[in-house]
N, C-alpha and C positions, 0 to 999 in steps of 0.2 A: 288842540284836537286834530287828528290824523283826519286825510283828505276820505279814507272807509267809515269812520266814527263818525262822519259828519253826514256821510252821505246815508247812512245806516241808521242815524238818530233822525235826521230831519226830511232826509226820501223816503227812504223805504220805512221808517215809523209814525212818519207823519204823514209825508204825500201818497203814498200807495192807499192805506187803510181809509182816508179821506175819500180820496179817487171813488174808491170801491164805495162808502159810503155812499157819495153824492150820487155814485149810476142808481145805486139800492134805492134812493129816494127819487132819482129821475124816473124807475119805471115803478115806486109803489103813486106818485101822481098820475101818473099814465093808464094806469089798472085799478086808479082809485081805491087804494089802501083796499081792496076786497078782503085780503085774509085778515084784516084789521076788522073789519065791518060785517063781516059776513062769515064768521068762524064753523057756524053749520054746515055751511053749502062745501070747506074744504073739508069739513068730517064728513059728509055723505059720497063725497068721490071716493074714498076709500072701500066704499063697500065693491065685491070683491065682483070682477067683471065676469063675463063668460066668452072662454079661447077654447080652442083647440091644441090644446098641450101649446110648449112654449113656456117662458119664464114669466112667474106670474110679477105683479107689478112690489108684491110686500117683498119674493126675494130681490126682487132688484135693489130693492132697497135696502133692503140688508148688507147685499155687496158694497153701497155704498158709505153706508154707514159703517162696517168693517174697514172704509181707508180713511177713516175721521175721527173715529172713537179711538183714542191712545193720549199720547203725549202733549197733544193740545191741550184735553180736558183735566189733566194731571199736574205734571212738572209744569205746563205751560200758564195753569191757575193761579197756581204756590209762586210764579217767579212775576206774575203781571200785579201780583198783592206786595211781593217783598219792594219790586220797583217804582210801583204805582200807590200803594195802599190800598186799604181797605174798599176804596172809592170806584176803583179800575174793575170792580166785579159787577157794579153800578152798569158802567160804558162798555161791559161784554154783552149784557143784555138788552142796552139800546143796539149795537151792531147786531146781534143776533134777530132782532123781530125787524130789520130793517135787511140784513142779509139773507131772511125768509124768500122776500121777493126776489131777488141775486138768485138765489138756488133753482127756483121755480122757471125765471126765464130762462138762465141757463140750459134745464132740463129742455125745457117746451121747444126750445130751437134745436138740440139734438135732437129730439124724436121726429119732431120737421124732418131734418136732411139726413135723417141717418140713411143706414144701406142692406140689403139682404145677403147674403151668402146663395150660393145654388142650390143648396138644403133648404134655403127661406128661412132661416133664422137670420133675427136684428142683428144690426151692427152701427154701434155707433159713437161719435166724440165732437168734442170743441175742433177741432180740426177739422173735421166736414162744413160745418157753418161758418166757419169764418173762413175758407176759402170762398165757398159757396157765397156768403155774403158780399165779401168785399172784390171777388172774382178776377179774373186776370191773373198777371202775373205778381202783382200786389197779396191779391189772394192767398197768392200756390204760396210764396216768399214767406207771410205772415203766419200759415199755419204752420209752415215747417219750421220758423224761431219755435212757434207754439210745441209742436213735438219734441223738438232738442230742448227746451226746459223742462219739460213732464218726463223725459229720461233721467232729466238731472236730476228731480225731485222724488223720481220712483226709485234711483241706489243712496238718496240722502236721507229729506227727513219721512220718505215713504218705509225708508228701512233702516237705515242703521242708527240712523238717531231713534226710531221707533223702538226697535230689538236693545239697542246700548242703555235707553233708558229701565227696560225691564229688569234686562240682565242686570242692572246697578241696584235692582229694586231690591232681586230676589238674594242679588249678595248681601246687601244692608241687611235683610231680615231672617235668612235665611242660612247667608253663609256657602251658597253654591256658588260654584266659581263661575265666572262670565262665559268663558267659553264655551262650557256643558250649555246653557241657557242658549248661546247661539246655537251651536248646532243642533240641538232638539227643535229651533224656531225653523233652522235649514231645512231638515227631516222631513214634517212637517208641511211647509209648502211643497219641499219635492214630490212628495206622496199625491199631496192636491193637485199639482201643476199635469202631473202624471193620467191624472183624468179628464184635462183640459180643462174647457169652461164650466162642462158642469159638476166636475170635481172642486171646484172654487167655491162656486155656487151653493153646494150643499155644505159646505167646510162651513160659508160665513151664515147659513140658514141656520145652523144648529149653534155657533158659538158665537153669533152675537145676542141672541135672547138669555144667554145663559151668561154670558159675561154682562150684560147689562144689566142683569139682572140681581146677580150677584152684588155688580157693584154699588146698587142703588141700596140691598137689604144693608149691608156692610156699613153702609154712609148712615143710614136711617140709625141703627144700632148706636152707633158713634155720639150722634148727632143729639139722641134721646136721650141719653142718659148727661144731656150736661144741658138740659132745656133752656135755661136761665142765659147760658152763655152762647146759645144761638139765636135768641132773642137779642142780646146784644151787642152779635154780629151784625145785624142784620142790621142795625139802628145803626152802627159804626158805618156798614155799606152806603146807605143813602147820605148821613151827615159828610163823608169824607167825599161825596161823588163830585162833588164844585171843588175840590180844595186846593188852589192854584200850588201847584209846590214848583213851579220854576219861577226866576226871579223879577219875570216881566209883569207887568199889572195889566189890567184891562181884558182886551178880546184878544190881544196876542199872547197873553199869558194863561190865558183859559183852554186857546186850542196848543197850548205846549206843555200841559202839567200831566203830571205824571200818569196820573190815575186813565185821565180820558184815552191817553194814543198807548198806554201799556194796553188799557182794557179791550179799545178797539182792536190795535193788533193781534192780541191773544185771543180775540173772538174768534177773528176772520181765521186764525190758525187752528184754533177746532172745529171750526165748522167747515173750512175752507170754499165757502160761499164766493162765489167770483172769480176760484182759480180756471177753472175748467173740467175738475179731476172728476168730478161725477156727472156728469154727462154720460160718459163712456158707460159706466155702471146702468145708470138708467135707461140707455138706448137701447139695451139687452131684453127689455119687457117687452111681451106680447099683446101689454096693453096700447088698442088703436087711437087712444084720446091724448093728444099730448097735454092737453090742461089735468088731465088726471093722473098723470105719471110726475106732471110736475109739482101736484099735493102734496106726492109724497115726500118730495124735494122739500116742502114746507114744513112736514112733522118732524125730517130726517135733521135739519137745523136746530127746530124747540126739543128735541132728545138730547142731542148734543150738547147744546150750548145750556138754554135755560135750564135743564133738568139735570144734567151730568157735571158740566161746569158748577153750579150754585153748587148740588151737592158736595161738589169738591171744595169747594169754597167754603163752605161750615161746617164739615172737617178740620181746615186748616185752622180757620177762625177760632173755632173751641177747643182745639188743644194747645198744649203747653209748650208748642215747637214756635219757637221765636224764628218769622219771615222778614 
């Protein structure tokens, strides 16, 4: 095994998503599992605030769920089931209800230190707070690593692994060539980008209700008409969610099997709870409560993951496409 294959299977697939786990579980103690125990209280923050013009808090949300919703909830399903089994869809939705809280603090500390403009519109990201926190020249050093990898991630899997997997999609089914596919995705941002932020903003307000939407009736359709065989998806999910597939025995072979660190990983890659990428999206709300802006942080994760993931998972599961 190559010196990347190993640091790639056993860091960054096993130590990174753990890491991220353990903080998830350090601050749902901390906050005492509230949106575990008190699931009302974050459906009533939702109810819709009263601003003065400004971005209300559901598009914020939108924008941020428009840089999560794609390739995670997709190809990234279909490959954590092919490598993981059955089981690894189990360990996306423990990450998920555990990377709820990940999102939430995230948010709640961007809205903290974010910033105005001279117009007075928000402004804000994981880079404000983590200078501001850790401060000094420590600070300033940390969030600028921080910025040069969210560069990195904004021309990788923010875009062309995002667009490559479409384009791959609409070729397979479709038969249009890849190219046509990018530059129509080009066109498109240019046109929004063209109107700045709230050309963006209204971009992802109208098309992520409508692609989400779509794609849940599409999955449901699928889903239903093979009922028998998503019931025994579903049973295959749980039985296979322990099912040590590496060759170590005990508790070192439980936290190295396939299912748990595929499923964890692939969680944390659709939701991306913990990176820092939706801060920036949410600190744009007009909304003045950061515990409220960070709800939505909490439903923006259960769409994602539990509901978009699963359904993508019993799709796979009941068709006849061997993972």
């Amino acid at each position: 095994m190559g010196v990347i294959s190993f640091i790639n299977k056993y860091f960054l697939g096993v130590g990174i998503p753990f890491l991220l786990m353990g903080a998830g579980l350090f601050y749902c103690v901390r906050l005492k599992f509230f949106h575990f125990l008190h699931p009302l209280k974050v459906i009533k923050s939702f109810k819709s605030e009263k601003r003065d013009g400004g971005v209300s808090s559901l598009k914020a949300m939108m924008l941020a769920l428009a840089g999560t919703l794609g390739v995670g909830n997709m190809v990234g399903v279909a490959s954590a089931i092919a490598l993981g089994g059955f089981g690894a869809v189990f360990w996306m939705w423990v990450s998920a209800l555990i990377a709820m809280i990940l999102k939430y603090a995230e948010i709640v500390l961007a809205m903290l230190y974010r910033k105005y403009d001279e117009s007075g519109r928000p402004y804000g990201a994981a880079t404000y707070y983590i200078r501001a926190c850790f401060g000094g020249r420590l600070g300033i050093a940390l969030a600028g690593v921080f910025a040069f990898f969210c560069i990195i991630n904004a021309f990788s899997v923010g875009s062309m692994i995002q667009v490559s997997a479409a384009a791959n999609a609409m070729n397979g089914v479709f038969g249009l060539p890849q190219i046509a596919i990018g530059i129509i995705f080009a066109l498109i941002v240019l046109v929004a980008m063209q109107r700045g932020r709230s050309g963006i903003l209204t971009l992802t307000e109208k098309l992520v209700p409508f692609m989400t939407g779509g794609f849940v009736l599409l999955s449901l359709a699928v889903i239903f008409t093979r009922p028998s065989d998503a019931l025994g998806a579903l049973r295959s999910i749980f039985s296979d969610a322990f099912n040590i597939k590496s060759g170590l025995a005990g508790v070192t072979g439980f936290f190295l099997s396939g299912a748990l660190r595929y499923g964890t990983m692939r969680g944390i890659l659709s939701n991306e709870a913990g990176c820092g990428t939706a801060p920036a999206a949410h600190s744009v709300s007009s909304c003045k409560i950061p515990a409220k802006q960070g709800a939505w942080g909490i439903f923006e994760v259960f769409a994602d993951t539990i509901v978009a993931c699963t359904l993508t998972a019993l799709v796979v599961l009941t068709s006849d496409v061997a993972v």
